[in-house]
C-alpha positions as CSV (number, residue, x, y, z in Angstrom):
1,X,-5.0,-23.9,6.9
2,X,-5.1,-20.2,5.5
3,X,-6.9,-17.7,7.4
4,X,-9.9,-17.6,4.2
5,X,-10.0,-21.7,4.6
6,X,-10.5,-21.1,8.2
7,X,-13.1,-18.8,7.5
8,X,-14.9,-20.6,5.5
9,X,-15.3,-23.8,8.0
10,X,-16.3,-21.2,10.8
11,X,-12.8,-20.6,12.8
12,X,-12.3,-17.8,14.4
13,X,-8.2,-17.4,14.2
14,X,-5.8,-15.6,16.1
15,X,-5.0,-13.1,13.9
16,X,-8.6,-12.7,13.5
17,X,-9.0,-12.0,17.1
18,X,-6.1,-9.3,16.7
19,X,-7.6,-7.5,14.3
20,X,-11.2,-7.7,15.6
21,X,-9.5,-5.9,18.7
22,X,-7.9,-3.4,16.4
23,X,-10.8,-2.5,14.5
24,X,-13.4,-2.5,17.0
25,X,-15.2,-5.2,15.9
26,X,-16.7,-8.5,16.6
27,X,-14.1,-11.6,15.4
28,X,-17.6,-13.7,13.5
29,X,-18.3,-10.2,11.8
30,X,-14.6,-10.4,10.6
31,X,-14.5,-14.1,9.9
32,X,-17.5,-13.6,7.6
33,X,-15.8,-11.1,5.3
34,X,-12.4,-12.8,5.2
35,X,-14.9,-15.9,4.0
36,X,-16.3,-13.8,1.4
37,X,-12.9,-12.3,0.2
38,X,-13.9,-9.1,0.9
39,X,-10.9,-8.7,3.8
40,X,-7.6,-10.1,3.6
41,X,-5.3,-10.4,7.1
42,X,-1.4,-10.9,5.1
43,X,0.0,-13.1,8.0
44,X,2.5,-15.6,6.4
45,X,3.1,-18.2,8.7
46,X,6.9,-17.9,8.9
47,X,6.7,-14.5,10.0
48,X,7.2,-15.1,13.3
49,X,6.9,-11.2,15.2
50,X,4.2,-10.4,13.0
51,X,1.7,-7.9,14.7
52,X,-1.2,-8.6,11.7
53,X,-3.7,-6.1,10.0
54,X,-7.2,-6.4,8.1
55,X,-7.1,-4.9,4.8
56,X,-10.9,-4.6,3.0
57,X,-14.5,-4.0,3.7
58,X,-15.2,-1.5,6.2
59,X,-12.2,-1.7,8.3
60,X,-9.5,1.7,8.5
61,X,-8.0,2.0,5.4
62,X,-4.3,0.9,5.4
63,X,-1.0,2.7,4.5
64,X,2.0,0.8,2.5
65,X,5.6,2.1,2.9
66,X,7.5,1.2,-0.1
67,X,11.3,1.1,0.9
68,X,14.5,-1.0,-1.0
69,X,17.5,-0.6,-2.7
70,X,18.2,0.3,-6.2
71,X,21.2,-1.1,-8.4
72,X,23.1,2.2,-7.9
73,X,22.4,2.4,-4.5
74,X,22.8,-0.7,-1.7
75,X,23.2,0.0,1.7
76,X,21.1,-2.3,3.7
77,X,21.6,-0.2,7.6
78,X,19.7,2.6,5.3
79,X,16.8,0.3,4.4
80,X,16.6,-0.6,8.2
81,X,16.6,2.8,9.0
82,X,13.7,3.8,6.6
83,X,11.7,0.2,7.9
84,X,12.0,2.0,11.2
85,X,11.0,5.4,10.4
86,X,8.2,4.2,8.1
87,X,6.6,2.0,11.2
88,X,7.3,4.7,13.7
89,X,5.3,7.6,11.5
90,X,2.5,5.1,11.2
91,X,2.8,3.1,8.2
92,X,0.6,-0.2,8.2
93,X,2.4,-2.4,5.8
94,X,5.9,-2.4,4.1
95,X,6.9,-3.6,0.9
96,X,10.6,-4.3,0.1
97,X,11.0,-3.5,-3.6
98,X,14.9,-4.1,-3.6
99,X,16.9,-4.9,-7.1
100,X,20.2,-4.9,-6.0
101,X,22.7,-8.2,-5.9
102,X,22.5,-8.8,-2.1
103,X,18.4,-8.9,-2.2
104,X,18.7,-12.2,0.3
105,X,20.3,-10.0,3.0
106,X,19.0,-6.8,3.3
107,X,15.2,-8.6,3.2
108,X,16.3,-10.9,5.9
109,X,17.6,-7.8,7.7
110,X,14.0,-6.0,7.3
111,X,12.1,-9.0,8.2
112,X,13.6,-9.5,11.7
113,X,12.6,-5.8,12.4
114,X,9.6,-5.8,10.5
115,X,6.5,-5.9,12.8
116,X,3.9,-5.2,10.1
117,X,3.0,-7.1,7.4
118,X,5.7,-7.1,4.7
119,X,5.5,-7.6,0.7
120,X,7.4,-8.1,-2.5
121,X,7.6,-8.3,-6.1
122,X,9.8,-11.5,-6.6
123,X,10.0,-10.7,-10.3
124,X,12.6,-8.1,-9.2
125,X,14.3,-10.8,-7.6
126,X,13.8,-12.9,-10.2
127,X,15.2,-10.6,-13.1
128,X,18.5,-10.2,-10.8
129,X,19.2,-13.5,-10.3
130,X,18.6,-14.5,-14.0
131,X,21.1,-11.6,-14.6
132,X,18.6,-10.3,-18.0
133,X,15.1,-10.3,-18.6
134,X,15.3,-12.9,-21.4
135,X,16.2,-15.4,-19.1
136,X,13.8,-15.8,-15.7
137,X,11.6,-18.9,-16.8
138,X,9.2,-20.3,-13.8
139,X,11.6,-22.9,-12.1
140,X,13.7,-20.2,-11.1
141,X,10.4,-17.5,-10.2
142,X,9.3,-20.4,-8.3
143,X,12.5,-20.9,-6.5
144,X,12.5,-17.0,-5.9
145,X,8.8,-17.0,-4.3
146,X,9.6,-20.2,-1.9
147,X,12.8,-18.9,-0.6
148,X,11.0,-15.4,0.1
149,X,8.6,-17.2,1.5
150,X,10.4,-19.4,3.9
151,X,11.5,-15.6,5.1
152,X,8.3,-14.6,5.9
153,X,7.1,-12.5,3.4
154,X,3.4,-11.9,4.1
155,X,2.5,-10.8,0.7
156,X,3.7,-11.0,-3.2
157,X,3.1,-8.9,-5.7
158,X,2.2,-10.9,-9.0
159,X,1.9,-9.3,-12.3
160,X,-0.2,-12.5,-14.2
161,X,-2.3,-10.2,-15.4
162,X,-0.5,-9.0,-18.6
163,X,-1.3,-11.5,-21.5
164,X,-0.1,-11.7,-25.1
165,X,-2.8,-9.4,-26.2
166,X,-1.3,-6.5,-24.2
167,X,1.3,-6.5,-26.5
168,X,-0.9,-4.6,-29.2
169,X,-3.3,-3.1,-26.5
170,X,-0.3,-1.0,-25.3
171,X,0.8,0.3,-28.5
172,X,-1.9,2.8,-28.5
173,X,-0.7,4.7,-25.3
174,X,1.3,7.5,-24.9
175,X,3.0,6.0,-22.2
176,X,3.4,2.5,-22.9
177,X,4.7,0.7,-19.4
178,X,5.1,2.5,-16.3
179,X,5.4,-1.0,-14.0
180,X,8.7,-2.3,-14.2
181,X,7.5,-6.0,-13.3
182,X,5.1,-5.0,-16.6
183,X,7.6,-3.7,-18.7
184,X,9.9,-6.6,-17.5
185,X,6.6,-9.3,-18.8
186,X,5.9,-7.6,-21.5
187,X,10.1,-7.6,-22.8
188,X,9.8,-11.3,-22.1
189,X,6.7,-12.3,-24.0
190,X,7.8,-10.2,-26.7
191,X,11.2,-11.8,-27.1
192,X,9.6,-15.8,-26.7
193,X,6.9,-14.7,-28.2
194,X,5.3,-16.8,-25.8
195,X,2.5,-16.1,-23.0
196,X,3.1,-14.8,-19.7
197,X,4.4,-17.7,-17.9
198,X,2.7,-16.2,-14.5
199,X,-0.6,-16.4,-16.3
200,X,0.3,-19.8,-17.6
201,X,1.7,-21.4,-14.3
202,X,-0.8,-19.4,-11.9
203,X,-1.6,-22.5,-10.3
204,X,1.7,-23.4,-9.1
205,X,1.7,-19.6,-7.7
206,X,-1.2,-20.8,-5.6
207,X,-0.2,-23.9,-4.5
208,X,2.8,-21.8,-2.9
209,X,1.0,-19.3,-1.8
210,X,-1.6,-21.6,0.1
211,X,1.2,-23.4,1.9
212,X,2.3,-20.9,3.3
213,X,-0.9,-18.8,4.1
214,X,0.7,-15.6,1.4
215,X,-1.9,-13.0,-0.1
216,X,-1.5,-12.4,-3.6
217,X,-1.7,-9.2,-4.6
218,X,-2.8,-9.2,-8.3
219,X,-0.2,-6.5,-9.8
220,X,-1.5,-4.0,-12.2
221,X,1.3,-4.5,-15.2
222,X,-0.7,-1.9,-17.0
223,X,-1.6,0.4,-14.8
224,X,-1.8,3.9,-16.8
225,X,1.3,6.1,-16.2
226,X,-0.1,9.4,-17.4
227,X,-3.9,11.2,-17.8
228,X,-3.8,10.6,-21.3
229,X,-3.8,6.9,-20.7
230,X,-6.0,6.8,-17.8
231,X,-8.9,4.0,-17.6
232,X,-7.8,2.8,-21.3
233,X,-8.5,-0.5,-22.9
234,X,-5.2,-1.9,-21.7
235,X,-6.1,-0.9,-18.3
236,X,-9.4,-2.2,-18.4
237,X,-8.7,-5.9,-20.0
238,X,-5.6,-6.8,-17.9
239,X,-8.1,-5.7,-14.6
240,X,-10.8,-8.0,-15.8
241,X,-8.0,-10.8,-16.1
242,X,-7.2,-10.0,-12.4
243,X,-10.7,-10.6,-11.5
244,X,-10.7,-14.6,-13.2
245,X,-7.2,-15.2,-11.1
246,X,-8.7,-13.8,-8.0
247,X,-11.9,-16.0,-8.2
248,X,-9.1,-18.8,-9.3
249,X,-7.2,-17.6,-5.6
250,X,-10.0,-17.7,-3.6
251,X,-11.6,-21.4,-4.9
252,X,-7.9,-22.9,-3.5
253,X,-7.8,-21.0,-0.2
254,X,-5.3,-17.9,-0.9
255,X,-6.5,-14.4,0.3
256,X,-6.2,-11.9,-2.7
257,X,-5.7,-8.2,-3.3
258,X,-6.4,-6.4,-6.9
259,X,-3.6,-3.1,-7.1
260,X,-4.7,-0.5,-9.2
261,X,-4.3,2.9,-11.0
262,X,-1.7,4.8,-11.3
263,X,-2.5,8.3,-13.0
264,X,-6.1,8.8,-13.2
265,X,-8.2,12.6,-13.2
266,X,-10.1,13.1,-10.5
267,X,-13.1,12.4,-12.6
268,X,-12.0,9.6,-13.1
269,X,-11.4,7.7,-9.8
270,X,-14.6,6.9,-8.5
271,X,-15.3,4.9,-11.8
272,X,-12.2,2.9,-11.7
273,X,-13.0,2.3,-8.0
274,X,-16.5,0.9,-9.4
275,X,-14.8,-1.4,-11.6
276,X,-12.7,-2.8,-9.8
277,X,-15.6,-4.1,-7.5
278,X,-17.0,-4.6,-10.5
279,X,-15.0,-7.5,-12.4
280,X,-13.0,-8.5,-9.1
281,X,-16.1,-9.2,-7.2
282,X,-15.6,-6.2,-4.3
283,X,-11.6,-7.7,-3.8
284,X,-9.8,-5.4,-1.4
285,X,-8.1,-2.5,-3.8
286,X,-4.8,-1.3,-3.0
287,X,-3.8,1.7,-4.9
288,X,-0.8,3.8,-6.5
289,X,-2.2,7.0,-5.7
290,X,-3.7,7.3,-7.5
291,X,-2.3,10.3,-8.8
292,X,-4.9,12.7,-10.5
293,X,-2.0,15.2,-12.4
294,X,1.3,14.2,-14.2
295,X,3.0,18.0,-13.6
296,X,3.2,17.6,-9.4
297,X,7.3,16.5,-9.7
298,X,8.7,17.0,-6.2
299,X,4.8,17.3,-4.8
300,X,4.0,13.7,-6.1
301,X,3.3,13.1,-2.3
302,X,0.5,15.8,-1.8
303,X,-1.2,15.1,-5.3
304,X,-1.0,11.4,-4.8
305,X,-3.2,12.0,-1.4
306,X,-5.5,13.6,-2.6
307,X,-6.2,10.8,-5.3
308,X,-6.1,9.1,-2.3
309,X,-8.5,10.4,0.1
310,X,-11.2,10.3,-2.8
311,X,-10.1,6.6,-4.1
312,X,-10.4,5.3,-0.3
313,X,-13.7,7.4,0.5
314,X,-15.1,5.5,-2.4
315,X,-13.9,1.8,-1.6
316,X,-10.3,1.4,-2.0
317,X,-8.6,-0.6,1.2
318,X,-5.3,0.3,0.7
319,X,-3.5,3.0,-0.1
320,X,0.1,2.9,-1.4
321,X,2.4,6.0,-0.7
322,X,4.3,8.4,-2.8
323,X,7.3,10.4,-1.8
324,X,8.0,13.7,-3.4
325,X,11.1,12.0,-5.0
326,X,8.6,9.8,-7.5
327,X,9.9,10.2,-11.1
328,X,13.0,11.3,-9.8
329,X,14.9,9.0,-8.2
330,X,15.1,6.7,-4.5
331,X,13.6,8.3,-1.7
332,X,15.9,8.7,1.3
333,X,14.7,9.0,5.2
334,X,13.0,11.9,5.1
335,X,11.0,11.6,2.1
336,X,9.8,7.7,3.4
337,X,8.6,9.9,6.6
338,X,7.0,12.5,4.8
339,X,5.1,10.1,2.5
340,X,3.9,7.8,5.0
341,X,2.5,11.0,7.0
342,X,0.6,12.6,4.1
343,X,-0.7,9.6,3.1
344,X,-2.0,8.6,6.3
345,X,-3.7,11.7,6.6
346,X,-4.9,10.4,2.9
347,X,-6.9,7.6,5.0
348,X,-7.6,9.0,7.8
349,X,-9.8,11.9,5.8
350,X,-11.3,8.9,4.1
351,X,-12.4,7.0,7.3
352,X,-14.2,10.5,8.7
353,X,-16.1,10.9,5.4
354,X,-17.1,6.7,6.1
355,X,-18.2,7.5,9.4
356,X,-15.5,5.4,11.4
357,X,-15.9,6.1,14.9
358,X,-12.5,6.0,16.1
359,X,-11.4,8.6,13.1
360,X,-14.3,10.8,14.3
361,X,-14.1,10.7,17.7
362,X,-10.2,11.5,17.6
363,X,-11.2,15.0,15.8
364,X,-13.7,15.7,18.8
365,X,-11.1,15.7,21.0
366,X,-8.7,17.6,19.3
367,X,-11.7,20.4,18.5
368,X,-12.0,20.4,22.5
369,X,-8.1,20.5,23.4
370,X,-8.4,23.4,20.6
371,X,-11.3,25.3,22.0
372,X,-9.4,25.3,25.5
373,X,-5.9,26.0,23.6
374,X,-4.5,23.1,25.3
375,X,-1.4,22.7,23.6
376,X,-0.4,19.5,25.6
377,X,-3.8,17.8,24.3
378,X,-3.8,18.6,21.1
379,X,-0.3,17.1,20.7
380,X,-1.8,13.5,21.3
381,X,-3.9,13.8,18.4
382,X,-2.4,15.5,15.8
383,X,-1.0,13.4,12.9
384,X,3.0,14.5,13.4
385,X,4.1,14.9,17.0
386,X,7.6,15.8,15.9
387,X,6.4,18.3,13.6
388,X,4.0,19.8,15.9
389,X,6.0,20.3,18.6
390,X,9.3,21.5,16.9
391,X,6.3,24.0,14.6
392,X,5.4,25.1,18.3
393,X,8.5,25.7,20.1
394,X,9.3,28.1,17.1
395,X,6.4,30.2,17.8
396,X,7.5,30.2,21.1
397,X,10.7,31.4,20.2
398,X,9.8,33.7,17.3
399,X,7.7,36.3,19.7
400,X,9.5,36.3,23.4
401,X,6.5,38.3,24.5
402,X,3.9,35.2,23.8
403,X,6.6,33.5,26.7
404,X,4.3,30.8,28.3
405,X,1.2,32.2,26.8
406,X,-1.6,29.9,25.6
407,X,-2.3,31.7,22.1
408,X,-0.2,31.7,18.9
409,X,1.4,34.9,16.7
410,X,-1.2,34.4,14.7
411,X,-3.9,36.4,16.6
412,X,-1.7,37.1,20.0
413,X,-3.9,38.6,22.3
414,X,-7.2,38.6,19.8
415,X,-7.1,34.8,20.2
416,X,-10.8,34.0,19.2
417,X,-10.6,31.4,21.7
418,X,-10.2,34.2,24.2
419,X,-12.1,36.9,22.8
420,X,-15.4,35.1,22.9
421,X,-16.2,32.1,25.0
């Protein structure tokens, strides 16, 4: 039984109770929305030191770690390394988007350390294995999902949203595919000239994905890659696609996700928020972003959270990071770190402007420890521990007259804290 089928016939799960706990809750409160599709809890089965999380309606909005390897570069100690580093700065999920040849290991590897929910794209796999693009068919996609899934995986990414008309839909755009499981779908139907065989075979998808209790996560194949393309007709059709599979998910008892945008203005976001809740009937969103400039290279990071903050205050569940190495190449330790911190200041903005309690109450005490220039206090609450102390120690350093003083260089002895109480 899958935690929406359980739901639905009025069982309260374990993984219900976890999260309940987590998010300050009550479990039937939880157990209704995860009935009404409106909060998903990824928790394959198989995963066996799983510590599970509620992504969706009025819960904390989530953070996703994207780590992997690339063909060029395969190391699998460095991926492990990065799994640790993302979970340790406070990253809720992880998704392992590896394309090298030895994709069995290094996810095995990750999943033994991997405490939080973790996801995929089996495409990638798929495309590896097949050795060219021409040549994945669904037996061996199939094969690909059940063997990740016997791992653990908690949650697949599953581009059956692109269709045949795509193919003149994209023609139009500036940018014509920026998701490499689209531009790997939209190469194949192109060269069968045949329909997407994830649309096709969606049911077998589910029938997988129901045995083993795996959220789908409805990928957005056409997700806009620049402003120019933002919230276009291609956009727009393949999300109202995602909407029909979703209500197709939910009928057979899989939990479902809708991903989404990708570049889009910041006058933009709050609409493409809207529709998704709009055609995918209020489906948790988990979002690229969404970045609202195409000229922040190296700052892809900072722009993305601010997309973020506004996509999230408006509705989105789920926000996927961005490294400042996006368009450029892998992200190594530090940028995983750095990305996982801004954007969980991304959410954590977007839960005070929500109202959630625990987001507002841990800014009371950090205005208090601030007011009394507790230094020691305001350490427990800031975002960045490491940061914060190694920031603080150079102060320290910097001005040998401060020596154990309470203020910073910043004022010194003017310390409005001190000058007027």
């Amino acid at each position: 039984m899958t935690q929406i089928e359980a739901a639905r016939q009025n069982k309260i799960t374990r993984e219900m109770r976890i999260v309940a706990k987590k998010e300050e809750i009550k479990p039937g409160w939880l157990r209704k929305k995860i009935a009404r599709g409106l909060v998903v809890i990824p928790a394959n089965r198989k995963h066996k030191n799983l510590d599970p999380i509620g992504i969706g309606f009025d819960l904390k909005v989530k953070v996703n770690a994207n780590i992997g390897t690339s063909p060029t570069k395969s190391n699998a100690q460095t991926e492990l390394d990065k799994l640790k580093i993302a979970i340790g700065s406070g990253a809720d999920a992880i998704m392992d988007l590896s394309t090298s040849k030895d994709i069995d290991r290094i996810r095995k590897r990750i999943i033994t350390k991997c405490r939080v929910p973790l996801g995929t794209v089996p495409l990638y796999q798929a495309v590896v294995e097949a050795k060219s693009v021409e040549k994945i068919n669904i037996a061996l996609y199939l094969d690909v999902l059940e063997k990740q899934a016997e791992d653990g995986v908690d949650f697949f990414t599953i581009h059956a949203g692109i269709t045949q008309k795509a193919l003149a839909s994209v023609k139009k755009r500036t940018m014509k595919c920026v998701s490499r499981g689209g531009s790997f779908l939209l190469a194949w139907m192109k060269c069968h000239q045949e329909e997407n065989f994830l649309y096709r075979h969606f049911d077998k998808i589910l029938d997988l994905a129901q045995k083993y209790d795996i959220t789908l996560s409805l990928g957005d194949g056409l997700r806009p890659g620049c402003i120019a393309d933002s919230t276009d007709k291609a956009q727009i059709e393949e999300l109202k696609i995602l909407g029909k599979l979703a209500r197709k998910a939910r009928k057979r008892g899989v939990q479902v996700m809708i991903e989404g945008p990708g570049h889009v203005p910041l006058n933009e976001i709050e609409e493409n928020i809207a529709l998704e809740k709009k055609y995918c009937d209020n489906a948790p969103f988990y979002v690229l972003g969404p970045l609202p400039t195409d000229i922040a290279t190296g700052y892809d990071h900072i722009a993305g959270a601010i997309g973020g903050a506004l996509a999230a205050w408006k509705g989105a569940s789920f926000l996927c990071y961005l490294t400042s190495k996006e368009h450029i190449g892998l992200p190594d330790i530090d940028d995983v770190k750095e990305g996982v911190i801004v954007t969980k200041i991304a959410a954590h903005i977007a839960d005070i402007a929500k109202g959630n309690k625990e987001a507002l109450a841990r800014n009371y005490k950090m205005a208090l420890a601030r007011e009394k220039i507790d230094w020691k206090e305001m350490e427990k609450f800031t975002v960045d521990k490491e940061k914060f102390l190694k920031l603080r120690k150079q102060e320290v350093e910097k001005n040998k007259k401060l020596g154990k003083a309470k203020y910073c260089s910043m004022c010194g002895p003017f310390c409005v804290f001190k000058t007027f109480k």
